[in-house]
C-alpha positions in Angstrom: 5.6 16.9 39.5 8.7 14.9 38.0 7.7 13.1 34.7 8.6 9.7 35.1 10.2 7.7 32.1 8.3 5.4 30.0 7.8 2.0 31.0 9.8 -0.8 28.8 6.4 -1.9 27.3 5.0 1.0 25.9 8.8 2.1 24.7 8.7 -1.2 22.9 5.2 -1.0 21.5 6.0 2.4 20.0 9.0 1.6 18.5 6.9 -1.4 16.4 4.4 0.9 15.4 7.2 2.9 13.9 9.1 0.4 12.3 5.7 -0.9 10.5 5.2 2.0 9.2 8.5 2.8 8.5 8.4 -1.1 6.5 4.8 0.0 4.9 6.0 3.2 3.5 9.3 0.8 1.8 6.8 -0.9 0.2 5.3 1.5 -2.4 5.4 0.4 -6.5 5.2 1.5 -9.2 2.5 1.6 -11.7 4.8 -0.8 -13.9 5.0 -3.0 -11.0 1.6 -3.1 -10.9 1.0 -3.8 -14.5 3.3 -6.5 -15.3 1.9 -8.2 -11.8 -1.9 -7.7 -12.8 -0.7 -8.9 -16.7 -2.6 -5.1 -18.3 -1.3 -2.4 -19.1 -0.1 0.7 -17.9 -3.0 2.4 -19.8 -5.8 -0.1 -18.4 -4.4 0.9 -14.8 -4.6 4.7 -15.9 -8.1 4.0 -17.1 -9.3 2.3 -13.7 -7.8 5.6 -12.0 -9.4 8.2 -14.2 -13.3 6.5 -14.3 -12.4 4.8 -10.7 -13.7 1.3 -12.1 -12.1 -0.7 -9.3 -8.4 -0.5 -9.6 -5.9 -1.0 -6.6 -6.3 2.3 -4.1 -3.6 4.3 -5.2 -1.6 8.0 -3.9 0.6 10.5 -5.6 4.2 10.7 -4.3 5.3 13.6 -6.8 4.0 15.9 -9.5 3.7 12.5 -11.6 4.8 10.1 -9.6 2.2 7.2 -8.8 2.5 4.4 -6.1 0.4 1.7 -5.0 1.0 0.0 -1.3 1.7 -4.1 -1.7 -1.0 -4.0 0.8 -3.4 -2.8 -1.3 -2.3 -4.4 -4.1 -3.0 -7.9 -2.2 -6.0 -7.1 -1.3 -7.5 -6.1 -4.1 -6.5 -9.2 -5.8 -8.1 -11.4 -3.0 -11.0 -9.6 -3.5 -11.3 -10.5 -7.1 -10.1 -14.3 -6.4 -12.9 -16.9 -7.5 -13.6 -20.2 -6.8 -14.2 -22.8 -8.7 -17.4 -25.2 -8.1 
């Protein structure tokens, strides 16, 4: 049985996925990033990661290296947004 090449659609589809994630994994900062865009400290974010009191989810990309995805970063400040009554 001949394998038959993939149709246009799902060649298209897959390359989005990949360029998504490709775009998500561009989008890593750093814990000063963080900090200066949240207005604490770098200490206060190291705090939050230590006791896990409800920072932004975070990952190790080195030995010391920490990152935060923008889309966690954004979500976790929407979660926090308040509304005035």
């Amino acid at each position: 049985m001949a394998l038959r090449p993939a149709k246009g659609g799902l060649v298209r589809k897959w390359r989005t996925m990949v360029e998504q994630v490709t775009e998500s994994l561009s989008r890593l900062l750093t814990e000063a990033q963080i900090a200066d865009l949240l207005q604490v400290k770098r200490n206060t974010l190291a705090k939050r990661r230590c006791n896990r009191s409800g920072g932004p989810k975070w990952t190790y990309v080195g030995k010391d290296s920490i990152r935060y995805r923008e889309v966690d970063v954004q979500e976790y400040i929407t979660e926090r947004l308040q509304e005035c009554v």
